[in-house]
N, C-alpha and C positions, 0 to 999 in steps of 0.2 A: 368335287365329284358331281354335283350338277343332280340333275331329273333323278339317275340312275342310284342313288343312296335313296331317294325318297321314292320312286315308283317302282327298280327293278332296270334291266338291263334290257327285256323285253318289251317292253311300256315307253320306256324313252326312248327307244331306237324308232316304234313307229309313230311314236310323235317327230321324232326329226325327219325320217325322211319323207311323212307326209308333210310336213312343213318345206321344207327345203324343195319338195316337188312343185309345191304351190307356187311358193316364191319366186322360182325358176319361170315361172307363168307357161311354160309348154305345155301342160298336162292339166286335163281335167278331173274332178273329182271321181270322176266314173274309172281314172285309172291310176290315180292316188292311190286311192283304198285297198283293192287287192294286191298292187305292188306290195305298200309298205306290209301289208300281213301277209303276204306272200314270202317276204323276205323274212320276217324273222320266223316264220315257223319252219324257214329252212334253217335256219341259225340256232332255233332251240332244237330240230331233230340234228344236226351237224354235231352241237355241243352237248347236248342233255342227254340223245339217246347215242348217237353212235362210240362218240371220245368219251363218254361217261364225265361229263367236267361240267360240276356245276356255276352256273355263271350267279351272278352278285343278285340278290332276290331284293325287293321293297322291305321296305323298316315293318316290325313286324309288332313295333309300341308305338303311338304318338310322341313326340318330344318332350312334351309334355305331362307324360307319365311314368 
């Protein structure tokens, strides 16, 4: 399950595609940023508000406790 069991489905999505943009080396940070949050706040109004479908949320105990 990756990122998304420990941060959320929201959280690891804009670390990947800020990452992945990076990588890609074509894009600068100035257009990293609002992409990758751009993208999932269309992805949580898409799923959360309009389909009502909650997506997978971050751990909500440490493992440890």
């Amino acid at each position: 399950m990756g990122l998304v069991h420990w941060l959320g489905i929201y959280v690891s999505s804009v670390i990947y595609i800020a990452l992945f943009m990076w990588w890609a080396r074509k894009y600068k940070w100035t257009m990293i940023v609002p992409v990758s949050l751009g993208v999932n706040v269309a992805f949580f109004l898409m799923f959360e508000v309009w389909f009502k479908y909650r997506c997978p949320r971050a751990r909500s105990k440490p493992p440890w406790g």
